[in-house]
C-alpha positions as CSV (number, residue, x, y, z in Angstrom):
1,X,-14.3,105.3,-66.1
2,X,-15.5,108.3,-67.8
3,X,-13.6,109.1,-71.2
4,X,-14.0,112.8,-72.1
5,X,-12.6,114.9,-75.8
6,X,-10.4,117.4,-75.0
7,X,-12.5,119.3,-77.3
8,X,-15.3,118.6,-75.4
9,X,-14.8,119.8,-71.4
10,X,-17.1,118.1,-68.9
11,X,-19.3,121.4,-68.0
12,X,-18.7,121.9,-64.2
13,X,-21.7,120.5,-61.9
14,X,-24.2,122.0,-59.0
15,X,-26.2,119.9,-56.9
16,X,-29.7,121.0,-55.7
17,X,-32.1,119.6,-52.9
18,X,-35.4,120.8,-51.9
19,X,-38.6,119.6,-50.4
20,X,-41.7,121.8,-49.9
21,X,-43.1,123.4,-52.9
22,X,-41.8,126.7,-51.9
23,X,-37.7,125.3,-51.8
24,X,-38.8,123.5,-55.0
25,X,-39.8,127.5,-56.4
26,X,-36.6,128.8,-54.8
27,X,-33.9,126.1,-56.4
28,X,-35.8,126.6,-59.6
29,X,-35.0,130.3,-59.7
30,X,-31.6,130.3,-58.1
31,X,-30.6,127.9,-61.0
32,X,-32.1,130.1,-63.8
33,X,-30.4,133.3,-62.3
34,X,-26.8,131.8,-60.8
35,X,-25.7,128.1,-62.8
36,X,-27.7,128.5,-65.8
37,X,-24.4,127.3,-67.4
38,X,-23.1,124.6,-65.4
39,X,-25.1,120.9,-65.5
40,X,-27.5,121.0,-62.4
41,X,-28.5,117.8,-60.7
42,X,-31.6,118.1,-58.4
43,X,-32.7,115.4,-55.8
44,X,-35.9,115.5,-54.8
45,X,-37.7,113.7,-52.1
46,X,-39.9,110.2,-53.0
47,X,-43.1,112.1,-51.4
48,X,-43.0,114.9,-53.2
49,X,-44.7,112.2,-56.3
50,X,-48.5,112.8,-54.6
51,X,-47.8,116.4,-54.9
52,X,-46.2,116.7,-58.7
53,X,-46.5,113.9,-60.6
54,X,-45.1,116.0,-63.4
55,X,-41.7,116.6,-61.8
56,X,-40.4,115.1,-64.8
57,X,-41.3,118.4,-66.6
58,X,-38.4,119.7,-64.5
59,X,-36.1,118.4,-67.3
60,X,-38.2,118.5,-70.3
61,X,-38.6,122.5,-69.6
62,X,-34.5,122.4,-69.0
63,X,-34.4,124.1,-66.0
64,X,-32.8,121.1,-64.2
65,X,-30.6,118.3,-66.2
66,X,-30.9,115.2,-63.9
67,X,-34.0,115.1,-61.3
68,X,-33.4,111.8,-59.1
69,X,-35.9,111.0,-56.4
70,X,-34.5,110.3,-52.6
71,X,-36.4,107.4,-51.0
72,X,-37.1,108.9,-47.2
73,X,-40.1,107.3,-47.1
74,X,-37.6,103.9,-46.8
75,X,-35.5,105.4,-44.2
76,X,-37.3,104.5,-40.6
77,X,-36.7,106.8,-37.7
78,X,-34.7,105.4,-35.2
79,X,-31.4,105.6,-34.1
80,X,-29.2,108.0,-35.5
81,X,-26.6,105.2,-36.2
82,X,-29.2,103.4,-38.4
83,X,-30.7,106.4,-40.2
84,X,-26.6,107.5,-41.0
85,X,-26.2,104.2,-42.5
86,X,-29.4,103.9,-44.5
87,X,-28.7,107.8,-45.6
88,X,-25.4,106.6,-47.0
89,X,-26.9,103.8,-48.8
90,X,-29.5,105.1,-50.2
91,X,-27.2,108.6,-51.7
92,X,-24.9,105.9,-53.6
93,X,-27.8,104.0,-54.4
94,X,-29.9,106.5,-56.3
95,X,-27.5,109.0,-57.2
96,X,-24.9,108.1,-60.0
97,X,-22.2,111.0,-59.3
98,X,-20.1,110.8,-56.2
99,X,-20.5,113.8,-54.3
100,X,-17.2,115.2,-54.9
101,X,-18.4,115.6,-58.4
102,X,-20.3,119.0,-57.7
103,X,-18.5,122.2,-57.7
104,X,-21.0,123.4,-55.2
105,X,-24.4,122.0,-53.3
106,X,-26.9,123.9,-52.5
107,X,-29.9,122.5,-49.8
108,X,-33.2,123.5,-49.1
109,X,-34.9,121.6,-46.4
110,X,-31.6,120.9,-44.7
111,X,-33.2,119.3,-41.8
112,X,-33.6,116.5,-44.1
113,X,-31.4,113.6,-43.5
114,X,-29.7,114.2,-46.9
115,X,-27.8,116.8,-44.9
116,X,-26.5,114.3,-42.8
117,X,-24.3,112.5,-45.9
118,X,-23.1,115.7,-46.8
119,X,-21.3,116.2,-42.8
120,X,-20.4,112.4,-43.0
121,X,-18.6,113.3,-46.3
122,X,-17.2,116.9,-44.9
123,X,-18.6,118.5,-48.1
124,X,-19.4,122.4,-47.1
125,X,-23.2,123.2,-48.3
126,X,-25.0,126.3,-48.7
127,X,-28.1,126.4,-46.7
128,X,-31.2,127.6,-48.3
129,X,-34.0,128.7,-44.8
130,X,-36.8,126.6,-44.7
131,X,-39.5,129.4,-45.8
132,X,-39.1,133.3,-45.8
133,X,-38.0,134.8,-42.4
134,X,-37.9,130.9,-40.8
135,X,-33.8,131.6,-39.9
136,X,-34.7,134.0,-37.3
137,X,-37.9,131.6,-36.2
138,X,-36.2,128.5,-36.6
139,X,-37.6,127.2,-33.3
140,X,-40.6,126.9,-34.5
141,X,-39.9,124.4,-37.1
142,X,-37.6,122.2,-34.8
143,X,-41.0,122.4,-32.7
144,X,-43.3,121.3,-35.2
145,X,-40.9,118.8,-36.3
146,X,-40.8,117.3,-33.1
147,X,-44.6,117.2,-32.4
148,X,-44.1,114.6,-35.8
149,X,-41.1,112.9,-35.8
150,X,-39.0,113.5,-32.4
151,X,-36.3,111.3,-33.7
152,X,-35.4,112.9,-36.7
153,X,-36.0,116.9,-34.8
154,X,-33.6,115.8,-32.0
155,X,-31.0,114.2,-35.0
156,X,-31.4,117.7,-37.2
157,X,-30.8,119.8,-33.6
158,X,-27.8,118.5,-32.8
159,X,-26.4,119.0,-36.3
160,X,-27.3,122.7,-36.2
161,X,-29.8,122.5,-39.8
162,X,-33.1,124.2,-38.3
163,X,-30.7,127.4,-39.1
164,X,-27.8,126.3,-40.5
165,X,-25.2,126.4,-37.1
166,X,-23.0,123.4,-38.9
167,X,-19.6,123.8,-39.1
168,X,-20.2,122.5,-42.9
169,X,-22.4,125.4,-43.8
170,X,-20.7,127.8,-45.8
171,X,-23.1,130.2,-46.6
172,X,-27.1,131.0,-45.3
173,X,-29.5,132.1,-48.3
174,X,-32.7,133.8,-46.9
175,X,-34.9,136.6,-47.4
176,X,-33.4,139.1,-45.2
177,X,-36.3,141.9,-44.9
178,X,-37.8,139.0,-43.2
179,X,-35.9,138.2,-41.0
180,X,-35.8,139.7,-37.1
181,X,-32.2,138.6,-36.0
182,X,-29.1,140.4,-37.3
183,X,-28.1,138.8,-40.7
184,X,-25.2,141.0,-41.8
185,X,-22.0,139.6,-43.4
186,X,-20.9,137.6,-45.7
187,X,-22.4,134.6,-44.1
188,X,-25.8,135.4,-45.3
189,X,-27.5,135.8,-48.5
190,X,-30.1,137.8,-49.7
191,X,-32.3,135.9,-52.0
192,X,-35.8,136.8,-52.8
193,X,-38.1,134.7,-54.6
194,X,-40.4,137.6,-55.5
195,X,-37.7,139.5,-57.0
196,X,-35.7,136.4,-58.6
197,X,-39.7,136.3,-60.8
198,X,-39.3,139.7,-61.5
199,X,-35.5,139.4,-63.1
200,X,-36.2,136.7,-65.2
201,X,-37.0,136.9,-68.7
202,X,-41.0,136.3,-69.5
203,X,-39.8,133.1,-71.2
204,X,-38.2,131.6,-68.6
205,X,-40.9,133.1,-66.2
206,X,-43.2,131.0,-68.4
207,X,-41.2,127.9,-68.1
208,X,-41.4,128.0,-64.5
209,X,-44.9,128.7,-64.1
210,X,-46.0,125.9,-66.6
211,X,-44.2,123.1,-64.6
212,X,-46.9,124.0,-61.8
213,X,-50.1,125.3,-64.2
214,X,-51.1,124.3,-67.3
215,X,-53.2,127.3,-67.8
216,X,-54.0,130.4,-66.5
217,X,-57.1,130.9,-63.2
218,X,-60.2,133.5,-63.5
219,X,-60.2,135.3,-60.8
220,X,-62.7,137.7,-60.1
221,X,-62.6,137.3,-56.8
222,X,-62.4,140.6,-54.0
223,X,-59.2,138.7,-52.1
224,X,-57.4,135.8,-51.4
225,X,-57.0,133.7,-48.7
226,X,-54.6,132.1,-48.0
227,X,-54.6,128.6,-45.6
228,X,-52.1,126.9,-43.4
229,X,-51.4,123.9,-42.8
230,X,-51.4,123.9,-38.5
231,X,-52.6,120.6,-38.2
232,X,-50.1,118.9,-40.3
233,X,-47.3,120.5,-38.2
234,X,-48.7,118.8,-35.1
235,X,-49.8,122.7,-33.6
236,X,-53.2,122.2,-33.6
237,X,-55.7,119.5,-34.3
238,X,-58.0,120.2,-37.1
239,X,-61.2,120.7,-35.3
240,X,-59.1,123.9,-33.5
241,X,-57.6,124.6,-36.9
242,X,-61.5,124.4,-38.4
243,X,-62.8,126.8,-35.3
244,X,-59.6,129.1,-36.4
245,X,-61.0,129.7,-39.9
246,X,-65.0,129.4,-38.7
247,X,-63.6,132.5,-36.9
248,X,-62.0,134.5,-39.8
249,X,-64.6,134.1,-41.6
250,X,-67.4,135.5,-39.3
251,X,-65.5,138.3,-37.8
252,X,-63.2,139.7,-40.9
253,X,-64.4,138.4,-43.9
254,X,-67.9,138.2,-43.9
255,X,-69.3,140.1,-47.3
256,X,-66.0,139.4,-49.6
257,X,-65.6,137.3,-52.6
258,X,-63.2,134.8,-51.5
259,X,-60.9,132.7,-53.8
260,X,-59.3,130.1,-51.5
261,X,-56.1,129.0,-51.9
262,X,-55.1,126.0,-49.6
263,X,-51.3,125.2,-48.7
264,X,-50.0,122.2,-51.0
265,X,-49.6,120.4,-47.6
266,X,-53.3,121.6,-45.7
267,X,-55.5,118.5,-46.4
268,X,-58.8,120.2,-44.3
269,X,-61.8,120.7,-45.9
270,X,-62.8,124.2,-46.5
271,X,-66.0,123.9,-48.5
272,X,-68.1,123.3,-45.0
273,X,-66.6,126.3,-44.0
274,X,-66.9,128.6,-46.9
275,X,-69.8,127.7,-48.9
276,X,-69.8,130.3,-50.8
277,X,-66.3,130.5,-52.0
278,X,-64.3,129.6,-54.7
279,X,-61.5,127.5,-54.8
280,X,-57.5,127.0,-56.4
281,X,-57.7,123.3,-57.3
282,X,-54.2,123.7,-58.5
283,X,-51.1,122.8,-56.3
284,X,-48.5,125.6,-57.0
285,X,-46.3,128.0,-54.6
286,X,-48.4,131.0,-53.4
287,X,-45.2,132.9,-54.8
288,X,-46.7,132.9,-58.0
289,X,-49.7,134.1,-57.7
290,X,-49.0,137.8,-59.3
291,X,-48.4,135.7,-62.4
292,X,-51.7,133.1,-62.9
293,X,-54.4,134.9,-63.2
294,X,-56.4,136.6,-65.6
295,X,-57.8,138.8,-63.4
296,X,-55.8,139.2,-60.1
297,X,-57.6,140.0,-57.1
298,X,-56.1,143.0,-55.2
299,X,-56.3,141.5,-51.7
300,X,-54.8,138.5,-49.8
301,X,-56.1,137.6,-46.2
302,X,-53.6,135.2,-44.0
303,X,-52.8,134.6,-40.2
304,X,-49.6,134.3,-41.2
305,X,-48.6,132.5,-43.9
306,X,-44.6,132.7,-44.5
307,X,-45.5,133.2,-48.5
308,X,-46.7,136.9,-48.1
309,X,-43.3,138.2,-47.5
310,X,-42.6,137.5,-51.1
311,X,-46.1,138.7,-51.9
312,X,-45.8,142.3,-50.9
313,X,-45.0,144.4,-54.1
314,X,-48.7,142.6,-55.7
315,X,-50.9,142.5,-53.5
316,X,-52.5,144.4,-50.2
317,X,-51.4,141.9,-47.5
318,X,-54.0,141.7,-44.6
319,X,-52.7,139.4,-41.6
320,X,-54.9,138.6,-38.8
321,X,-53.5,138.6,-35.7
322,X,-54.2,135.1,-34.4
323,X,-53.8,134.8,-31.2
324,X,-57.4,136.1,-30.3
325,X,-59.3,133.5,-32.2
326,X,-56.2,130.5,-31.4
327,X,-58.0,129.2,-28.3
């Protein structure tokens, strides 16, 4: 039992989840700019480790309170009875707060199972999308998902969290400019990740920046490009995805001074491909790039890479059409 002063008021509590690198940006931000005042708790997936190490910083640097680590990697995909149950366990396991604690819960990457306790529990979420313009595309992440891990796509289908159709869901935060359905009314929310960088302060712009970069990049580069991870979502192979970029790079950007900047989850090997190249070693959001550099280059080159809609005020934006080189 918890004994608190009357002089001293527990501070009212918000719960974050997140997964990729860009929902790890956005929770960041929306915490800064909405619950800066209330304690925020954020659970992050065990995985997420191989990409930042440092997520510890995430407390050190205050913008979260409590960062606790959800083991998915111990929760096997099978049956849906079995995954509820290990979902459960694992929540009270790694979490100490019961979840009736928050004041509100906030979830990026709500196709997680973490989603699933929450509907269990009937505790209404908001639901962040899964990248910019993905709640109008959602089919194409239920695809992907299910070229990987049927199980678990089926499992997040029925529930409605590829774009947020739960009866749970109380509100959907996206980037509405991107989107190409109708996403009037109070049900969704505009949230933009470029802008949310822009309102903040320069310190706490710095904060955020430092958990992913320890310094500033050169630059000096003519343009960008920016990679996607095809293969890893199970649309491609990565000898097609290897011909894809082979491609680009004879037919549009033949002559330029690249900087490559590879997707935090794109594991293929560029430097075959683009000898000549330089390369972002760091692991960041491509969000951030107006911010890193020491000399920016004006230009960023993409198929279609879901972190240029939050690009577009920094940088020229050139998308190649894919379709004529995806065969």
């Amino acid at each position: 039992m918890k004994f608190i002063l009357d002089s001293e008021p527990e501070k009212p509590m918000v719960l974050y989840h997140a997964v990729s690198s860009y929902q790890l940006l956005e929770v960041m931000l929306h915490r800064l700019i909405y619950h800066e005042m209330e304690k925020a708790i954020l659970i992050l997936p065990d995985f997420i480790v191989e990409k930042y190490p440092q997520y510890r910083r995430l407390e050190r640097f205050g913008i979260f309170d409590e960062v606790y680590l959800f083991p998915y990697l111990r929760i096997p995909h099978r049956d849906e009875a079995h995954i509820l149950e290990d979902v459960n366990r694992c929540f009270e396991q790694r979490i100490p707060y019961e979840i009736t604690d928050f004041s509100h819960v906030y979830v990026a990457g709500a196709h997680f199972y973490f989603s699933l306790y929450l509907i269990q529990q009937a505790i209404p979420f908001v639901f962040f999308e899964d990248a910019a313009g993905v709640v109008s595309r959602w089919e194409s992440l239920y695809g992907a998902l299910r070229n990987t891990f049927p199980i678990h796509a089926e499992i997040a289908y029925k529930y409605g969290l590829f774009h947020g159709e739960n009866p749970y869901v109380r509100h959907v935060i996206c980037l509405k400019r991107a989107q190409s359905i109708d996403v009037t009314g109070e049900r969704y929310q505009d949230f933009s990740v470029e802008e949310a960088l822009e309102r903040l302060s320069a310190q706490k712009r710095r904060r955020v920046i430092h958990f992913f970069l320890k310094h500033r990049l050169m630059g000096g580069a003519d343009a960008i490009l920016l990679t996607q991870h095809y293969a890893g979502l199970g649309l491609m192979d990565e000898e097609k995805q290897k011909r894809l970029y082979l491609r680009m790079r004879d037919e549009v950007l033949q002559g330029l001074r690249l900087l490559i900047k590879t997707h935090p989850d794109d594991t293929l090997d560029y430097r075959d491909i683009f000898p000549n190249a330089s390369f972002i070693r760091e692991v960041f959001p491509a969000e951030l790039l107006p911010y890193v550099f020491w000399r920016k280059p004006d230009t960023i080159y993409t198929f279609d890479s879901t972190g240029c809609e939050n690009l577009q005020r920094h940088f020229n934006i050139r998308k190649v059409r894919r379709e004529p080189y995806d065969e």
